[in-house]
N, C-alpha and C positions, 0 to 999 in steps of 0.2 A: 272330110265332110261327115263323113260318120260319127266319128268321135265326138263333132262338134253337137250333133246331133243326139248324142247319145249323152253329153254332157250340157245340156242348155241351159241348166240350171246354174250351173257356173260363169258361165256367159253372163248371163241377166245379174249374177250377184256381183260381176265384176263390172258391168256397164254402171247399176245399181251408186256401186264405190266412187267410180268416174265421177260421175253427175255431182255427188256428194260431193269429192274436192273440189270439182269446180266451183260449185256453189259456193264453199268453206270461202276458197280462193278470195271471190269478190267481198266475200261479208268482211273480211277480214283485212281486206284491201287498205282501210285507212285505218285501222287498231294498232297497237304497240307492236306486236310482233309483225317481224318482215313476213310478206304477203309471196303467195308460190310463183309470182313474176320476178317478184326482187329477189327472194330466196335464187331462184335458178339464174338471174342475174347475175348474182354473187357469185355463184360457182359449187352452188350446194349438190347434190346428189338426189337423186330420186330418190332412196328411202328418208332424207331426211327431210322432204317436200312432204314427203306423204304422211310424216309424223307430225310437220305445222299443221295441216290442215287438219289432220284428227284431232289434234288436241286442241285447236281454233274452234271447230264442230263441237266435239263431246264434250271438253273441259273449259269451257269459259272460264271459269272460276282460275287457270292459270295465269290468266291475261292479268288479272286485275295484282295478284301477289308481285310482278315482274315491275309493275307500273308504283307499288309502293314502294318496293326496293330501292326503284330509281329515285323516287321523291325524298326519301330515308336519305343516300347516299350526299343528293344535293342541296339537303340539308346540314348535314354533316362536314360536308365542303365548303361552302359558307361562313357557317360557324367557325370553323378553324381559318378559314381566310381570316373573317373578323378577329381573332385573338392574334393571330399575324399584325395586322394592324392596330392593334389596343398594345400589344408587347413590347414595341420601340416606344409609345408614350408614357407607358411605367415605368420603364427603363428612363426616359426624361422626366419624368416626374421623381424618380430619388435621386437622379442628378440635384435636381434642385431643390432640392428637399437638403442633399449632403452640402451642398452649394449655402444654404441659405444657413447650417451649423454651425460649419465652417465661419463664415461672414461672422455670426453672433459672436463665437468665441475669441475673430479678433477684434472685435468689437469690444469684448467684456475685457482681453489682453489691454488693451489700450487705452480701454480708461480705467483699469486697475494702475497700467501703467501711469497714465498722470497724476493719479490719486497720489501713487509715490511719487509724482515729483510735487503736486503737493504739499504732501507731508516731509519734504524734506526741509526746508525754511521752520518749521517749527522745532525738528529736533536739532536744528545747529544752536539753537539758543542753549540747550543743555550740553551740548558738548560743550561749548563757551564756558560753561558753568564746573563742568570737569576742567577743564583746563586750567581757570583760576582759583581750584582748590588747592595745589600747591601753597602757592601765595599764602592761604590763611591758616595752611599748614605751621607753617612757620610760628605763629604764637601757640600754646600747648594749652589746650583746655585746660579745666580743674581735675576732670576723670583722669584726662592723662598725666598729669601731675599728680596723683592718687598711684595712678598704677607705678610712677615711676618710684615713686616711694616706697613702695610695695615689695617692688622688686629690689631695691635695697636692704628692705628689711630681711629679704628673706635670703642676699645675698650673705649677711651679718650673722643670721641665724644657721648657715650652711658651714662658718667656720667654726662651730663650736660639735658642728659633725663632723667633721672633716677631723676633729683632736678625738670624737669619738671613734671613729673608727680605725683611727691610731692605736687607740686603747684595745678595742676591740681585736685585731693585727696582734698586738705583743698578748693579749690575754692569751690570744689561739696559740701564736707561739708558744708558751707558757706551757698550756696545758698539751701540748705537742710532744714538750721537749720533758713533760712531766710523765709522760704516756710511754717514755722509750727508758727502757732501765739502763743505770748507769754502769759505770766502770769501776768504781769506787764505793766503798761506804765509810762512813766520818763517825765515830762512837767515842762518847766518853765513856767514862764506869757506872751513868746514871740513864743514858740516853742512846738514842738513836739520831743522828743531827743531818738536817736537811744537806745539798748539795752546795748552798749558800752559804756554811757555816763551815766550813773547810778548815778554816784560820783553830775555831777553837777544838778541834777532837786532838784526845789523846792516843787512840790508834786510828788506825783505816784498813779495810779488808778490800784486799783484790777479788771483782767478782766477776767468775766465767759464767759464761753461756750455759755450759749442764747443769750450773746451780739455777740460775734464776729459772730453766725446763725443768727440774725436778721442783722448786718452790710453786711453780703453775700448777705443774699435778697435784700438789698435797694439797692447796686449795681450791682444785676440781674437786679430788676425794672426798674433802670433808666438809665443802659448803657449796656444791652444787644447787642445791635448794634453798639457800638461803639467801636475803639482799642481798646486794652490793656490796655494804656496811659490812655485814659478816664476812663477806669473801676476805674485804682488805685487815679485816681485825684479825682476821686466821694467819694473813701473811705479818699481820704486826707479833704476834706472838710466835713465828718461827724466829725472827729478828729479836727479841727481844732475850730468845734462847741464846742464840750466837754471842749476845751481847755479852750476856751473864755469864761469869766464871763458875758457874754452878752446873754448866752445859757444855756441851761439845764444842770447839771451835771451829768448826765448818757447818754449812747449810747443811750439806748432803748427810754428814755424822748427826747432825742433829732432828734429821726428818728421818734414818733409819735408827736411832735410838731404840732400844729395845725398850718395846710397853709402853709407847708415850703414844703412837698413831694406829688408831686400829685398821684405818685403810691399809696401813705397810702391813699389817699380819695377817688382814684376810686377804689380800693379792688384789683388791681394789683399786690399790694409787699403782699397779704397775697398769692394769687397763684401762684406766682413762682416759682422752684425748681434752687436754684446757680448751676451753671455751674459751670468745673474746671478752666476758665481761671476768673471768680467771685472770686472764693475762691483763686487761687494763689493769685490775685490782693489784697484781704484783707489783707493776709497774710503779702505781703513786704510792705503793707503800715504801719501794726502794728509794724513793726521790723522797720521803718523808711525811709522808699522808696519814697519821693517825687517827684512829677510831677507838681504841681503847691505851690507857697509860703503857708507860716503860716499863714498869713491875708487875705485870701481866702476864703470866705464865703458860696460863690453863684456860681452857675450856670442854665446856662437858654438855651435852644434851640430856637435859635430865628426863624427859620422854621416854629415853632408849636404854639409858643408864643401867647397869647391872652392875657394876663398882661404884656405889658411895662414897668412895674413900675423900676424894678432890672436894665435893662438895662439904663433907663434913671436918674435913682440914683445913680450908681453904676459905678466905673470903673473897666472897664477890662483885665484881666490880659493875658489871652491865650485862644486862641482856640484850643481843639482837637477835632477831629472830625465832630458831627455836635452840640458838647456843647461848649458854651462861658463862659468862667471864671472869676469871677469880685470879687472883693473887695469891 
């Protein structure tokens, strides 16, 4: 009793609290939040009774946030029910949507399709029409009787090719077999006689391999620079030596003559290697290819010349190149 006595003021401020939630209690009685009957109904606690009702009292303004939430929330539930409900008839609505493409395109199938049946009656008349082109095959236009002519004529004109290139065939032969140096040489006492003319020489000279190699060299040496023409005029007047009784009677005796080749003295015709237009040139000369006459002895470069003798002894027959040819 004392204490309570000495504390009364706590008393009154705790009665004070009382009254207050009671009070809270009823006001609050039919509001959104459960009321301190239902709260303790429920099974709630006494501090949590006594924080409805403060915050029922002091914070009204709590009540009303809880009550938009809900309204928010069932809103929001609605709205999504409704799209529940609109979502299967979208869903049937591209059904038939895909339903009704579908339909056109065999629709458009089917009368594309008749279209070709259609059009088939009309192109059997041309096939008919191929068909009996044969038939009028058979008579030959004028064009084709042009071309057939044609091709005759130019069947007519193919055998006078056919003898040309016959020709053509033995020429190459010809010059083949004119191209490969012989085995033999055919001389009378004036000439030098082709491979053809056999019947009439007075002698014939057997001719090896070293001589016609050394003949290549002596006209590498001395008409490397010069045409063709010169090459084989150089080999016409080794031959024309051999021929003459006024010369050596071998190739090889007559190309190391002393003082007649100045390539053999300055050691020139031994380092040469023939060329092929050396060697062709040998070749038609042995087979009887002339460029300058039988009595042909000499040639001289007057360019180069430091003996005059040949030229001022000697007449001349041709110039090729930059050699003079004398007799």
């Amino acid at each position: 009793m004392e204490q309570l006595k000495n504390n009364r003021w706590v008393v009154l401020l705790v009665g004070v609290i009382l009254i207050f939630i009671c009070a809270a209690t009823v006001w609050v009685s039919n509001g959104v939040r459960p009321s301190y009957a239902e709260a303790a109904g429920v099974g709630m606690g006494a501090c949590e009774l006594t924080d409805i009702a403060f915050d029922e009292v002091l914070h009204p303004e709590f009540i009303a946030r809880p009550t938009a939430w809900v309204q928010k929330e069932s809103r929001t539930a609605t709205v999504s029910a409704d799209n529940k409900t609109q979502s299967p008839d979208s869903a049937t609505d591209k059904k038939a949507v895909s339903s009704n493409q579908t339909q056109k395109s065999k629709t458009n199938k089917q009368a594309e399709a008749s279209s070709n049946v259609s059009d088939q009656p009309k192109t059997q008349p041309i096939q008919s029409k191929s068909k009996s082109e044969p038939k009028t095959a058979a008579t030959p236009s004028v064009s084709a009787q042009k071309s057939a002519s044609a091709v005759q004529a130019e069947v007519k004109k193919d055998k006078p090719a056919q003898t040309g290139k016959a020709a053509v065939q033995t020429a190459a032969k010809e010059t083949a077999s004119s191209q490969t140096p012989p085995n033999q040489l055919f001389f009378t006492t004036t000439a030098l006689l082709g491979q053809d003319q056999a019947s009439q020489a007075t002698w014939t000279y057997a001719l090896a391999d070293e001589e016609v190699l050394l003949l290549e060299r002596i006209v590498m040496a001395e008409a490397e620079g010069e045409p063709y023409a010169g090459k084989v005029a150089v080999a016409n007047v080794v031959l024309n030596r051999l021929r003459s009784a006024n010369y050596p009677d071998t190739i090889r005796d007559v190309i190391y003559q002393r003082y007649q080749f100045s390539p053999v003295q300055n050691g020139r015709f031994d380092r040469v290697v023939p060329s092929g237009d050396s060697v062709k040139a040998v070749a038609e000369a042995l087979n009887g290819r002339k460029e300058v006459p039988d009595d042909t002895y000499y040639f001289v470069s007057l360019e180069l010349a430091t003996d005059m003798t040949v030229p001022n002894t000697r007449t001349p027959v041709k110039k090729i190149g930059h050699h003079t040819f004398f007799k």
